[in-house]
N, C-alpha and C positions, 0 to 999 in steps of 0.2 A: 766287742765284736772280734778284736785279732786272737781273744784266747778259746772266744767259738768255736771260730772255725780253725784254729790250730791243733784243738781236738778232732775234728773230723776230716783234717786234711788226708788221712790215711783211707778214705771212702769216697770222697771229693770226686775224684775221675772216674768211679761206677756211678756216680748218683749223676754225676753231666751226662755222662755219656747216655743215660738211660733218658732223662727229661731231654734231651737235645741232640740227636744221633751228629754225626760225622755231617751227612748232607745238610741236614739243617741249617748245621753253622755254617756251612760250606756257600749256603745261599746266603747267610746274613755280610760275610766276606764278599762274596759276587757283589751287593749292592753299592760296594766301597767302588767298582771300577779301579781297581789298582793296574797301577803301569809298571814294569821293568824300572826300576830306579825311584821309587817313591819310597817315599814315609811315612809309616802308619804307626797308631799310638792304640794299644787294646787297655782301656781302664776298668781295672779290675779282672786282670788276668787269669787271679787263682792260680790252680797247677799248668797254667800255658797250653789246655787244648785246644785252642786255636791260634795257637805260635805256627805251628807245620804249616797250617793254610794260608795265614799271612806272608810267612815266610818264601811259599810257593808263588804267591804271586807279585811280589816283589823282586826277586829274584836277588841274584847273589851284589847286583848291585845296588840294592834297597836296601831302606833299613827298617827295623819293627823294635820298636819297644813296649814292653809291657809293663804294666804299673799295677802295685797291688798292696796292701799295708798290712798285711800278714805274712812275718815273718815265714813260717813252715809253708804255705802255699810257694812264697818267690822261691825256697830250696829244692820243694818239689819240681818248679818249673827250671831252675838254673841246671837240674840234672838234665831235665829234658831237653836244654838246649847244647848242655855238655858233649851228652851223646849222641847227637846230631854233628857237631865238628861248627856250629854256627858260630863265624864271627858278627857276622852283621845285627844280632838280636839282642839284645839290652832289657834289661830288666831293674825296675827303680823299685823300690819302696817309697810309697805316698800317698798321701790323702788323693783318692777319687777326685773328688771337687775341688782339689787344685792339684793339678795332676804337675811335677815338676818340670813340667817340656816349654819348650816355645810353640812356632805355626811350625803345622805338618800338614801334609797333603791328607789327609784323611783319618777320622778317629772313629774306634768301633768299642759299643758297650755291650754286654753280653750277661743276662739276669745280675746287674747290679743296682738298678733304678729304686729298688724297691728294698736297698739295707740305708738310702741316702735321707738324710731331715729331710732337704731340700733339693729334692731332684731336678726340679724345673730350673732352679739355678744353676745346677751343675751343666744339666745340659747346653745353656747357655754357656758356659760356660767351652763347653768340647767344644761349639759351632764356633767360637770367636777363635778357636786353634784350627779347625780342620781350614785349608784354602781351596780342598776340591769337595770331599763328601764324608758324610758320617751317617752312621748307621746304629736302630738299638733293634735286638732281640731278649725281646720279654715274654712270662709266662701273666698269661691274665685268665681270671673266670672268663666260663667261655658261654657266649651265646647260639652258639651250635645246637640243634636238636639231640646228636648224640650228648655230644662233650656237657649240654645243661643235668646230665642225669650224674654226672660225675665231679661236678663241681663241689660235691661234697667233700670226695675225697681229696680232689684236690686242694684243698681248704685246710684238713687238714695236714697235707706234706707241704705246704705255705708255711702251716704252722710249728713244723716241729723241723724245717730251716730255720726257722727266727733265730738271730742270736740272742740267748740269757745266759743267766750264771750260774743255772745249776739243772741239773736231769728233773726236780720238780717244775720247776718254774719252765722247763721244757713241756711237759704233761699239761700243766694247767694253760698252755698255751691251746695245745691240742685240742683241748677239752671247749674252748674258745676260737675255735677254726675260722669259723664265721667271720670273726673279726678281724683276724689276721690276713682273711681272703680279701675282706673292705679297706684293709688299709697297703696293701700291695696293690690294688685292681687302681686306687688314688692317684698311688707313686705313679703306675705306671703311665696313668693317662696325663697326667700332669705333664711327664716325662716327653710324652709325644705330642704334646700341642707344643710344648716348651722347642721342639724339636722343629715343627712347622711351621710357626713364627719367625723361626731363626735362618731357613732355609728355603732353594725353590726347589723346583722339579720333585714333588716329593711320591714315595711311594711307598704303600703298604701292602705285605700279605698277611695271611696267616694259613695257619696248618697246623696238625697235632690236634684236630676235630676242632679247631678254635681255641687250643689252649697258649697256643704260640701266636707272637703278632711280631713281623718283621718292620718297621719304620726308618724308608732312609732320604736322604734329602742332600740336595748341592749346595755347597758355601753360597750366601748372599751375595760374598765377594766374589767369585767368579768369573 
């Protein structure tokens, strides 16, 4: 996985930015309710496009850390917090599903559910860290009357994210979309039961004709 995506980190933030605009993730941050002085924890950071908006609403006296276990994403996002003048943002190398933090006031996942074995644990996992709320933004097949005519395709740009180990074994994923699209649409739903079990208040959107689904929820503890 880390030498996957360390090849395609140099295309990383056109391919988010294109599957996931600015407001998008702007709303999956809204569902955190972050205050002036909290600490939020983003697993699976990537190149930190969503560092700016945590960072915003945190403020200069909050903290954010990001976690991510690819080497070339955390440099790409260590510039981007360079160039910004950010003291308060921290960026870890680490396994997702045990993300190196202690409790924080709120953790946020953002299309990672669906590279995890075991999401539903993991997620479990975020909730027993968050003390106020957490939140996932995933891509799933859509049952939209538009978005079902498209599911094709997106099936196969599921499949030709997957991380493998070589440009063939890339193709024959492709070639295999279908399955690829079955076994992300799993992660993710697993993801969000795993999520609402864990959690009250909870609440879902979606958007992107149905190809996005927002899931966010309050610590039990609370």
């Amino acid at each position: 996985m880390e030498s996957f995506y360390g090849r395609w980190v140099g295309v990383y933030d056109i391919i988010a930015a294109t599957i996931a605009p600015t407001a998008w993730r702007a709303r999956a941050v809204d569902a955190l309710e972050l205050s002036r002085g909290d600490t939020v924890v983003e697993v699976g950071c990537g190149t930190g496009a969503n560092l700016p908006l945590l960072r915003e609403r945190v403020g200069a006296s909050g903290r954010v850390v990001g976690v991510d276990l690819t080497p070339a994403m955390l440099q790409r996002a260590r510039r981007r917090v360079d160039r910004a003048g950010w003291d308060n943002v921290t960026l870890l190398r680490g396994d997702a599903t045990r993300p190196p933090i202690s409790k924080v006031n709120a953790v946020l996942g953002t299309f990672v559910v669906g590279l995890l074995a075991d999401p539903a644990a993991a997620v479990e996992t975020w909730c027993a860290l968050a003390t106020d709320r957490i939140a996932l933004l995933d891509g799933a097949t859509s049952s939209h009357p538009i978005g079902r005519l498209c599911n094709p395709l997106f099936g196969a740009f599921v499949a030709a994210g997957t991380p493998t180990d070589s440009a063939w074994q890339t193709v024959r994923r492709i070639a295999a979309s279908a399955d690829a699209r079955h076994r992300l649409d799993t992660a993710v739903h697993r993801s969000r039961n795993a999520l609402r079990d864990n959690t009250t208040n909870h609440r879902t959107e979606t958007f992107a004709v149905g190809f996005l689904g927002l899931v966010s929820g309050a610590s039990a503890c609370s």
